[in-house]
N, C-alpha and C positions, 0 to 999 in steps of 0.2 A: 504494500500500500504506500502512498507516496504520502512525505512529512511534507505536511501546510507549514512554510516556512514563518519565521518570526519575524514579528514587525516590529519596528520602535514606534510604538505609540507617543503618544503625549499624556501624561497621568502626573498625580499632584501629590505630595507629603511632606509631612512634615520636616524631614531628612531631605528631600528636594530642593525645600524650602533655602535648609540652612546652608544648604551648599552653594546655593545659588546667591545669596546672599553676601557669605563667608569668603567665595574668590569664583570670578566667574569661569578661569582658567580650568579649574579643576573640577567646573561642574559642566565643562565641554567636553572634559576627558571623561570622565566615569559615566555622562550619559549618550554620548556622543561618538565620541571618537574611539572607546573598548567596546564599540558594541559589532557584536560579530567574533571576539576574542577568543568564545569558545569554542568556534570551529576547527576541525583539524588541520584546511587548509589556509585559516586565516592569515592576512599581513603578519610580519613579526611586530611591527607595530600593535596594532591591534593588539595582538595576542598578549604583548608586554604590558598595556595600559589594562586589562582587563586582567591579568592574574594580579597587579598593585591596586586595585579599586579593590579587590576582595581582600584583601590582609586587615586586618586588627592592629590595633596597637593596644599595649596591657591593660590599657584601662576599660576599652571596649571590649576585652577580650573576658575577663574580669566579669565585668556586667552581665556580657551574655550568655556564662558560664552559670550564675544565679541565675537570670532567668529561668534556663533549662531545665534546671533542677526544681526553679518552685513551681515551672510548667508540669513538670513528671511528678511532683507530689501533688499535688490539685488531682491532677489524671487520675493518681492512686487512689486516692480518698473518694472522688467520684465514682472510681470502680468496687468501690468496696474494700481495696488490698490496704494491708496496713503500710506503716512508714513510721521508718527512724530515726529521728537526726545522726548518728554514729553512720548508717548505711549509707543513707546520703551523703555527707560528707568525705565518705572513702571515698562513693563514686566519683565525686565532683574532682578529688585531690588523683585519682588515677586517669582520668579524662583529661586533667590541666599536665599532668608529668604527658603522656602519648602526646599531648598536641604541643607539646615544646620540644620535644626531641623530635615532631615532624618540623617545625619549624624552624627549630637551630640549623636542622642541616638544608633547609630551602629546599624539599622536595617538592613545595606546592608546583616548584617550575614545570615538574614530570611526574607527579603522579597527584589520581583522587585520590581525597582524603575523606572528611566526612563534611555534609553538608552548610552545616551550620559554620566551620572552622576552616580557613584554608592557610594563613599561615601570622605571624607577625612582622611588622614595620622593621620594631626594634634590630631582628636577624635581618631582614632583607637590606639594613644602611649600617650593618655591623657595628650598635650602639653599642658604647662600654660601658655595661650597666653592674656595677657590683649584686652580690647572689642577695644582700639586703632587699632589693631593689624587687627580684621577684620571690624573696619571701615576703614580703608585704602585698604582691599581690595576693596571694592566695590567704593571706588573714583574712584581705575586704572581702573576699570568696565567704571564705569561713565563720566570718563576726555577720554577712547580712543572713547566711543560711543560718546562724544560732539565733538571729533578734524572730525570724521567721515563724521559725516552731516552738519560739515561746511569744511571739504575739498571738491575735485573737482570730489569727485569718484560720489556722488548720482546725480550729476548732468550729471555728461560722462555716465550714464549707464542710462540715461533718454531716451539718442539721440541714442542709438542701436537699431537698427532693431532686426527684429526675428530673421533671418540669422546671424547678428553677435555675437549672445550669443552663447560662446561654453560649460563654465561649471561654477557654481557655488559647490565648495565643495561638488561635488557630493558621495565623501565617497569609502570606500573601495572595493564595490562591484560593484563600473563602474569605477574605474580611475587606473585603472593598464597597465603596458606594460610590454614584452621580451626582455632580452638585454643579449646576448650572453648564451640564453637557460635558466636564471633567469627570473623569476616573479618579477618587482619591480614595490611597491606600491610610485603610485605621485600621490599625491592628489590636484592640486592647488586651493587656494583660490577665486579665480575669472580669467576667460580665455576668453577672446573676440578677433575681429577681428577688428583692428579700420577702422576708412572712407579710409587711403589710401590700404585695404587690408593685413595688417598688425597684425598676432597674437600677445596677448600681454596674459601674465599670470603675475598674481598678487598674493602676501601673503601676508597677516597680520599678523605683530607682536606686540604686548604688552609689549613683554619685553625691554630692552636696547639694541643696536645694539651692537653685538657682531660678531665673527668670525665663520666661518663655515653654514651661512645664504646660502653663494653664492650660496654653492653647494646643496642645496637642491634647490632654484630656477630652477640652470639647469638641474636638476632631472625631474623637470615641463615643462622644456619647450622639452627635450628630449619626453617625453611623448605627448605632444601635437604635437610636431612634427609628429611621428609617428602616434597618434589616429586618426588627421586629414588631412596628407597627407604634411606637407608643409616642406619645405628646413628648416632644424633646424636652418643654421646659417641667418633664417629671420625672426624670434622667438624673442621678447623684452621681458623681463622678469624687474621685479620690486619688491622690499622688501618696503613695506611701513610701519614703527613706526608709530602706532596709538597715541601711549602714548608720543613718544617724538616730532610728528610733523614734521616726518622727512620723503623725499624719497627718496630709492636710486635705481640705475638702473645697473643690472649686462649685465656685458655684455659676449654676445652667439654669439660667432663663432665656427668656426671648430677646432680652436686651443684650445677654453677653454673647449671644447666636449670629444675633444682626450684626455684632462689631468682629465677629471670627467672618462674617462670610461678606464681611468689605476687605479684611485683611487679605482673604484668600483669594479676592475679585482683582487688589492690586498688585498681589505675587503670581496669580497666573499670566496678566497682565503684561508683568516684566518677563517673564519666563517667553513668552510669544514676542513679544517685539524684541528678541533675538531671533527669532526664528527668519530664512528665508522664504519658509513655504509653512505655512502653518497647517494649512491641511495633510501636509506628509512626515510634518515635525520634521522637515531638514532643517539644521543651523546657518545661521549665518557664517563668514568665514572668520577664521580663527582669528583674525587683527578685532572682532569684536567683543573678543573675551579676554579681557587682561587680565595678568597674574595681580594678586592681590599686591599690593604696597607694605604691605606688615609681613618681613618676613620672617617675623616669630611663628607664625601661622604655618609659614612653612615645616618647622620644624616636627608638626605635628600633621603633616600630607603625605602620601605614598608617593603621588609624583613629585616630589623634588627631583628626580634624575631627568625625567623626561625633559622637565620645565629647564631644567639647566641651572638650578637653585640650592642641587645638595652641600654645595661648598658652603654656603651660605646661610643652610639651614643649620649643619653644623655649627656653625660660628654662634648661632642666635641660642642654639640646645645650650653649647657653651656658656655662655654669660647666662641663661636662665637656671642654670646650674650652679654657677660659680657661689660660693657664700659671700652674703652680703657682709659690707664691711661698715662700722660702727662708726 
């Protein structure tokens, strides 16, 4: 049977967003210019830009490493299996050792690995990072899966029914909606209906609370609203800090709806008036997408080689490194 070939569409996210935003350069590469990379006869071009748009760097790697695991315990507790922190945990710490010794030695160049994971930054620009550096990662691994199984979540997701489970990070290929003739990808991290009938969508983060979380919540609950039927402004949404032991609860009405989907009227906006052809989502040519001016930022991209920036981004990791002096 013949493979109906893959199209670059035009679709919207919140990760879109920030790239597009954050340096235009590097959001021509990863949607743009790697696409096609996975083929076996692809450009080496291509091909190169498209294995560096998939690497991690510790910190994402970190993140999505929790994820997984409090995706796989959700699952359990909804299937009925039991779950242990001690189990979990090995698993999490035997999954992080396999996907560093694929990474250290840069196999992702020539062989799959597993889905979720294809290699890190760090190995691919040959950071010198003392073993400090990735024992701390695996603490933030280990302190957000302990705050986890002693928060209130394993236990509220004990008392759900079948009916009230709507989604656990179900992935790009069922958690999408239309919004004004856009594809936009919302993936949330746990979506249920509580006892009083009430949608609640939840995300986990690892990192520090920061600004711009909100809007990707109501990204989720938009999306739930619409997937299964119910008035958005009755939609609870929640950012929960694994690592800092924090919750906080955004709040969805009609007035913070209106103001997500101007935001999102003037980002797709900008995203197309780069485009040459918008109905086929070709880009304009590469002199319209300049590398960003801060090139701290670099120090924190996978294409610094391509861009021609690695020297450079060294130098900025450098001084971002160095201790300050009194």
């Amino acid at each position: 049977m013949r493979r109906t070939p893959f199209t670059n569409d035009f679709s919207w996210s919140k990760s879109r967003h920030e790239k597009f935003s954050e340096c235009l350069r590097a959001y021509y590469l990863y949607y743009y210019r790697s696409w096609g990379g996975w083929e076996a006869e692809a450009p080496k071009e291509a091909r190169e830009l498209y294995v560096l748009k998939k690497l991690n760097n510790r910190y994402t790697w970190a993140g999505s490493v929790v994820h997984e695991c409090v995706r796989d315990v959700l699952l359990d507790i909804r299937a009925g299996r039991p779950v242990e922190l001690a189990e979990v945990e090995a698993r999490a710490r035997r999954l992080m050792q396999d996907d560093f010794r694929h990474s250290a030695k840069k196999a992702y160049w020539t062989q799959k690995y597993r889905k979720a994971f294809t290699g890190l930054v760090e190995h691919e620009y040959a950071e010198a990072l003392p073993d400090e550096v990735w024992k701390q990662n695996w603490e933030t691994v280990r302190a957000a899966l302990g705050w986890f199984f002693s928060s209130r979540w394993p236990a509220l997701a004990r008392t759900l029914k079948p009916a009230q489970w709507l989604e656990v990070d179900a992935g790009y290929d069922f958690s999408s909606f239309t919004l004004d003739g856009v594809k936009v990808f919302a993936i949330p991290d746990f979506a249920y209906v509580d006892e009083a009938g009430v949608p609640v969508v939840v995300d986990w983060k690892t990192g520090k609370v920061r600004d711009g979380y909100d809007e990707q919540v109501l990204g989720y609950a938009l999306y739930v609203s619409q997937r299964y039927k119910f008035p958005v402004e009755k939609v609870r949404a929640s950012l929960v800090y694994l690592n800092e032991g924090l919750e906080q609860d955004v709040q969805v009405d009609l007035t913070a709806m209106e103001a997500f989907k101007a935001r999102f009227a003037q980002s797709v906006a900008g995203m197309r008036a780069v485009l040459g052809d918008p109905a086929t989502n070709t880009p304009k040519d590469a002199t319209v997408f300049p590398m960003t001016e801060d090139v701290s930022q670099c120090a924190r991209c996978a294409f610094r080689r391509p861009c021609g920036r690695a020297e450079a981004a060294a130098q900025a990791q450098a001084q971002q490194q160095a201790p300050k002096v009194a």
